[in-house]
Structures are given as C-alpha cells and as structure tokens.
N, C-alpha and C positions, 0 to 999 in steps of 0.2 A: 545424529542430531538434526532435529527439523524448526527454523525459525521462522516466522513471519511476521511485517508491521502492518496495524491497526492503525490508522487514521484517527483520530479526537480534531474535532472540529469547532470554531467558534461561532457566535450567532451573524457574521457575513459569509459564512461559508468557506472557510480559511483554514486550512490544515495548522492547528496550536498545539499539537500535539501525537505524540506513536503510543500505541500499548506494542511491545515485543512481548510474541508468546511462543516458547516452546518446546518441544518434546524431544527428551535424550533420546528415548529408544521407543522401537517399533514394539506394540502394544501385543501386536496378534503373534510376532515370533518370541515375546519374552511376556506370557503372560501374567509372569507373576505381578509385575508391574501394576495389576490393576491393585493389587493387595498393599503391605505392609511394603513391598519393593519399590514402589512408587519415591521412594526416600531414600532410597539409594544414592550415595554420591551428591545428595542436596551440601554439602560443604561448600562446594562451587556454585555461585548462581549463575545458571546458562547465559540469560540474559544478560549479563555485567560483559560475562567470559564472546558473549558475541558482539556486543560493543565494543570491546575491547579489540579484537581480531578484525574487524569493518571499521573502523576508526569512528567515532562519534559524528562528523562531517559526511560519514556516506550514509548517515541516515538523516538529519537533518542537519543546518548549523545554527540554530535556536530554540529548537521547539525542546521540550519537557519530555524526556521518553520514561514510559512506564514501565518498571519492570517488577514480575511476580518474586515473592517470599511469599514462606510459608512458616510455620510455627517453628520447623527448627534451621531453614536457614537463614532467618531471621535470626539468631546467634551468632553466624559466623563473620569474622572478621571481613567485616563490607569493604571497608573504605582501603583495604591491602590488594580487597580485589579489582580496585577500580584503578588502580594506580597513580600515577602520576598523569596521566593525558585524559580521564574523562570523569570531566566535572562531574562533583557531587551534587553541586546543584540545579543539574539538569538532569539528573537520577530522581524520578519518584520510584519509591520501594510501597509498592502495591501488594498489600496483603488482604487476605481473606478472613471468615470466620473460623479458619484453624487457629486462628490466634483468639486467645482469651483475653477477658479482661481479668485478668490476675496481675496479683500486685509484681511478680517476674517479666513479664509482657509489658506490660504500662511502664516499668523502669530500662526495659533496654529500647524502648519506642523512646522514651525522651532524650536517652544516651543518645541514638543516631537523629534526633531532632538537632542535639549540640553538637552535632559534627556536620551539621551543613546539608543534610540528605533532606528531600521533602519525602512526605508519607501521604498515604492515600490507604482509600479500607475499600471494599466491595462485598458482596453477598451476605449484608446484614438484611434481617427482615427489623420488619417495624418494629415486633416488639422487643430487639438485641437496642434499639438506641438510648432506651437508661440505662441497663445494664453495660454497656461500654462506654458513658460519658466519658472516663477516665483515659482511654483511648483514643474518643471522636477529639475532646480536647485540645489533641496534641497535632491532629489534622491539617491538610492541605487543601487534600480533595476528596471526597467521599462519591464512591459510582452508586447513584440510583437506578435501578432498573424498572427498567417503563413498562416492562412484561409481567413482572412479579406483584410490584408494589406500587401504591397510586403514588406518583412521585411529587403530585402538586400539593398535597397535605402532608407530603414529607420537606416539603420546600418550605414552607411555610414555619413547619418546628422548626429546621435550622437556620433560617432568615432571622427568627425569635431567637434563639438557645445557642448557637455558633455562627454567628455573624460574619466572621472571617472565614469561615470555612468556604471553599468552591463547589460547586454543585456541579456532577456530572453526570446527564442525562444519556443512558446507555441502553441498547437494543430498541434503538428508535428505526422504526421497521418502515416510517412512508417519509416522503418528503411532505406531505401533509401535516403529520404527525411533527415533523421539524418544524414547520412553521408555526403552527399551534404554539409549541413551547415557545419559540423563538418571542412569540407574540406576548404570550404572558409576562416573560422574562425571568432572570433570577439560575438562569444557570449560566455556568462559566463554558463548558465544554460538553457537545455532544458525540456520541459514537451508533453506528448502527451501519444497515446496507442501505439507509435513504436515498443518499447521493450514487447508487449504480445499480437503480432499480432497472431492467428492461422500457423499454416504451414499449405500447400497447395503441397508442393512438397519441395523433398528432399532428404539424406542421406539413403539409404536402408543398410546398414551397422553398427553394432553399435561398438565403439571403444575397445579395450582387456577390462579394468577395467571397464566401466560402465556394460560389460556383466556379470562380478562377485555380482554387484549391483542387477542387474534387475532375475538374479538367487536366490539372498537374500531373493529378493520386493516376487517372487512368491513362494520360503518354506513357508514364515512366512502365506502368504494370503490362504494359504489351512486349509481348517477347521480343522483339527489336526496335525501339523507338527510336526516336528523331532528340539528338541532341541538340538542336535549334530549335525546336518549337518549345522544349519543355526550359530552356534558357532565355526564349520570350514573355513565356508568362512568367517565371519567377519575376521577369522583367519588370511586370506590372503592381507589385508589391514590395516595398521599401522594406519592409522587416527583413523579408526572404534574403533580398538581394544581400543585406547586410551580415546577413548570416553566412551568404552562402561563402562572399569575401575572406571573410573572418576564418573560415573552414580553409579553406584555399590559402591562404596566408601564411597558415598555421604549417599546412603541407609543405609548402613552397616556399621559402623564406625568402629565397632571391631571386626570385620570380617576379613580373612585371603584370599584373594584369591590366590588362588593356578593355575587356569588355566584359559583361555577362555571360555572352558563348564561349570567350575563351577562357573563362574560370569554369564553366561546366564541363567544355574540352578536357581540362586540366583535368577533373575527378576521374571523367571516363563513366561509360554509361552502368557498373557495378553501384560504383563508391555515389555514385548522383542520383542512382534510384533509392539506396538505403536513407541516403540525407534523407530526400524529399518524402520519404514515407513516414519519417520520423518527425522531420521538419514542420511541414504541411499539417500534420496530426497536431504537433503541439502549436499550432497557429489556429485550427479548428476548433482546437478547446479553449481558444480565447479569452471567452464569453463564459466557460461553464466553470465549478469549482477546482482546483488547481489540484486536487488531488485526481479528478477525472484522466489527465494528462498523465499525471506518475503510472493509474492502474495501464490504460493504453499502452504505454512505453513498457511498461516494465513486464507484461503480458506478451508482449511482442516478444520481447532478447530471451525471457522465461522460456517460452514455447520453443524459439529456438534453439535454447541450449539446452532443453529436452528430449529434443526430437531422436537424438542417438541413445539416449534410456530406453525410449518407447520402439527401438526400430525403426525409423523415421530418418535416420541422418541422410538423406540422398532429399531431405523434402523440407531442410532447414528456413529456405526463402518466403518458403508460401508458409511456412508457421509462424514465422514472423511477421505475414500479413496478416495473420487471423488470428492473432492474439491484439496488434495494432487496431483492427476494426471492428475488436469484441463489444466497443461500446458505441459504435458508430451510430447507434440509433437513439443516444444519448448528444452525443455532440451535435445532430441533425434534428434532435427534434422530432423523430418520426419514427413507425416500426423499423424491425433490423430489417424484413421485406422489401418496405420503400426505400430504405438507406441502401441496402444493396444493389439496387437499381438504378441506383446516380454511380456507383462505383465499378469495376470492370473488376471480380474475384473472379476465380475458377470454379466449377461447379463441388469440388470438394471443401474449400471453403462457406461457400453459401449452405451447404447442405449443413455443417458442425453449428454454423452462426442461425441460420432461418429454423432448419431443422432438429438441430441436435444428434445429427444422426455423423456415420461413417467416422475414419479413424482420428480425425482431426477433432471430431468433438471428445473424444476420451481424452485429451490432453487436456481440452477447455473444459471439459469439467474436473477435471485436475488440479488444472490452476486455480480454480472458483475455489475449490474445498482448500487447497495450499493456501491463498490468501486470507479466506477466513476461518486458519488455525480450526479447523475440522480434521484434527488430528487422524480420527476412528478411520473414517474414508481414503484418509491417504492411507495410512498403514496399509491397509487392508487393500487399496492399488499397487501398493510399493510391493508386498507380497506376492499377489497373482499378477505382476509382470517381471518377477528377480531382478525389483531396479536395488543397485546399491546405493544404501542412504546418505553414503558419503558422497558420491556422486550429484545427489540430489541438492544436498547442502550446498554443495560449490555452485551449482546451478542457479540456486536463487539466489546465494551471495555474488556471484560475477554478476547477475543482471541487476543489483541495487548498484556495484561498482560501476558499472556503464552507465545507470541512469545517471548518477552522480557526476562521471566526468563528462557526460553529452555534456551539461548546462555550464560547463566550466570555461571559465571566459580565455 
C-alpha cells in the first residue's frame, strides 16, 4: 500500500483541503493490475482504511480530505467503513467518469448525499456536463482541469446552471497561472505544483531576521559547535525562545530553567541541532504558504526514515538536511545555488539539491515522484532497489505522525 496527501488550496494561499491518493499494489510486480485487476479488493476504500489507521487529526483537524471511489466501490458500505471516529462530513468521496449517469449511480449518489458524505466528480470533459446534470446536481465540488479543458467557460456554465456548486481549479502548473485565476475569481479551491516550483531567479538579498536564522541553520550544522553561541541568537528571537522553553519543559517537568543556555544545555547539542533545523525552517517559512513548511518538514523525517530502504542508514542526519532545505530556494527567494551559499551543506547534499546528481538525489527524486502520487515511478524504484512496500508505507505514515506531533502544544 502506497499513500500520499495532495494539498487543495484557497484564494490566500491556505491549505482547505487534502486529496489522499493511493495505490494497493506495485504495478510492475503484479501486472495485471493495469487490466480488469485493477478492482481487486475495491470493497475496501484505501483511503477511508488509511484515515482511519492515521487517525483523522494526523492529517489535518479541519480541512475536507478527498478521497477516490470508483463505479464499484461507490457501492460498498461507506459509512461502516468509516466508523465511528471519522467524520463524514469531512470525507469528500471523489469520483470519476467510471461513474455513469444512470438512473443506479444518480440513486446511490443521493443515498450517500443523505448520510452526510459530500461528493465531488473529476475528469468530465465539456461535453459529459448535460449528460451528467443528474449527477453534477447532487455536487459539492466539481475538479476542473486547467490542462484539458478552458476552465473559465466552464466557470461561467456552473456560476449560471449550479450555483452552489464549488469550483475546483486543478493542475494549475505556475504561480502565475494562480493568480490569474485567483484574479478573476469564482473558484473555491485550487491544486497543482504552483506553490513548490523551483526558483530560477531572484532576491540576492536576505531580509535582517531570516539572516539571524540562517546564522543559527549553520553553528548547529558544523560538526562541533558552540552551545552558547547558538543559545545567544535563539536569544534574539521571541518565537524561538518560546519554543525552545516549551520543548525543555515538556522534557523536564521539574526542572528549573534559569536561562536560554541552560535550556539549550539541557537538550544537548543532538536534540538542539534537530530542534533548530526544524525550528528555524518552520520560522523561515513564515512569510510563504503554510503548506511550503509541511513539504520541508515532512521531506526532511521522509528522507530520513528512508535512508535504511535505500542503503543509506549510516547517513540518516544529513538526509534530513536535504530533504529540510529542498525548498530553501523557495523560502529565500533566490536559486537553490544562491540559497546554498548563505547555508553550510556538505558537498553531497549540494550536489542532490544544485545538481541532481549523486546518491542523495535518488531519494529526492523519490520523494518528488511519492508526494505527487506518481505511482509508475515509484513502482518502478521500489522494484529496482527490493525496497519493501510495507516498509515504505510506515515510512511515510511515521513522518505525517511526526509532523503532527512536532506542532502539538
């Protein structure tokens, strides 16, 4: 079982939403799967069945998570699968054009309409939208895609024809292209890889505070630092400091802290470098969309809880840098080139982030293809390195569970 969450965005830039998508089995060791086996074992919906096992809270505690049905597990007893802990009405049941507009389909879509569930439809072309009135109807959300189909004369029919319906602007490919829509208006929710394009050019400049940061990111990252210097400049930022307390606290229940040094004392220079790498990042991302922070973090604990799939377990720390500073030239404003040059990596990580090259970028293109549910690609990794996929799974589940309890107060 391989899962991943999809981000849905709203017009501030504000994570309102997940698509969970995922894949039972590896494609290329069970090929039938691309055929009629594809439908195997659809009784259970993965998505429900990994909600359910992550608890609803480790993936967000509001947002709408979408999740796929198709023609026939759209049949199966949903609402048994969901149990008693995860609301139905933060379940969209996201279907495709497997689903017809037959008078069977349109009547167990209004059944699970009356049990609380929202519905959403995806990969109709223009001219399926009279032929499904009977369906779009019954709607929530409906995904446009910006790739396939002009979506602003499809905005326009449902604006007229289904009013209530939500408009969701999907494989939105620039951050241009975001704003454009954003500008016109009239959709509810947008999805694509806008928000974590590379920079290309940029800001050569870094602003007063994030320079006190990126002085922190490189004390902690030298193989023996100075636990007093890196306890002075936390010094100079209230959030950190309050953080770092609160950390210390939590450790130490009866424990007295008397300074900033001696809460860092406390960590020891291990548990004080992992903070501040995680810390400091999600202080960097401040300023950018709040999902930019989850991919950084959750790239970081990923890479590192892969590193022993890939061979790798003796190199856990530094994949957790280089997952951490995959988007560094996002949060900076500048090439990942220029951005690595304000920070202190090793030359194997500069080479995976600048160049693409050496063993550390096999994993970051890993995780690229893993997070955008590029099913074909991992297969086809998970194969030519005998990673097991149950391994894999725990992998990306422990690092959603980490993300989750970092933020936990």
């Amino acid at each position: 079982m391989l899962a991943t969450l999809i981000p849905l965005f709203d017009d501030k830039m504000s994570v309102s939403a997940y698509s969970l998508f995922s894949q039972k089995e590896n494609m290329f060791i069970n090929p039938s799967l691309r055929g009629t086996g594809m439908y195997d074992g659809v009784g259970n919906i993965d998505g429900i069945d990994i909600i359910k096992s992550l608890g609803i809270e480790t993936i967000d505690d509001t947002a709408d998570i979408f999740v796929s049905v198709n023609h026939i597990s759209l049949f199966t007893d949903i609402a048994s699968q969901c149990g008693e802990n995860t609301p139905k009405n933060r379940i969209v049941l996201l279907m495709d054009n497997t689903v017809l507009p037959d008078e069977k389909y349109v009547s167990r879509i209004k059944e699970l309409k009356e049990a609380g569930f929202k519905l959403a439809i995806r990969k109709l072309k223009v001219s399926d939208f009279e032929p499904y009135k009977a369906i779009i109807s019954q709607l929530d959300y409906i995904l446009l895609d910006n790739q396939k189909i002009d979506i602003a004369k499809a905005k326009i029919y449902f604006s007229k024809v289904y009013p209530n319906i939500s408009l969701c602007a999907i494989n939105v490919e620039s951050q241009e292209i975001y704003d454009k829509l954003v500008a016109d208006g009239g959709y509810k929710l947008y999805e694509g890889p806008f928000y974590r394009l590379p920079i290309t050019k940029g800001a050569s400049e870094v602003a007063p505070l994030k320079i006190n940061y990126i002085e922190l990111l490189n004390i902690v990252n030298d193989p023996d630092f100075d636990l007093t210097k890196a306890a002075d400049i936390i010094g100079r930022d209230t959030a950190l400091v309050v953080k770092l307390l609160q950390m210390v606290n939590r450790m130490s229940v009866n424990s007295e802290i008397t300074s900033i040094r001696h809460a860092a004392a406390m960590l020891g220079q291990k548990e004080l470098k992992k903070w501040i790498n995680t810390a400091v990042t999600n202080q960097l991302c401040s300023d950018k969309p709040s999902e930019i922070t989850r991919v950084s973090l959750l790239r970081a604990k990923f890479a590192e809880n892969l590193a022993p799939l890939f061979g790798l377990g003796g190199q856990t720390s530094e994949l957790f840098l280089m997952g951490l500073f995959s988007v560094i030239d996002i949060i900076l404003d500048m090439t990942m080139e220029e951005a690595l040059k304000k920070v202190k990596v090793s030359k194997t990580i500069e080479n995976a982030l600048v160049n693409n090259t050496g063993e550390f970028a096999d994993i970051l293109n890993f995780i690229i293809s893993y997070e955008s549910a590029e099913w074909t690609s991992v297969d086809r990794i998970v194969l030519l390195n005998n990673i097991d996929s149950a391994a894999l799974y725990d992998a990306y589940n422990s690092s959603l569970e980490w993300f989750r309890d970092l933020f936990r107060n």
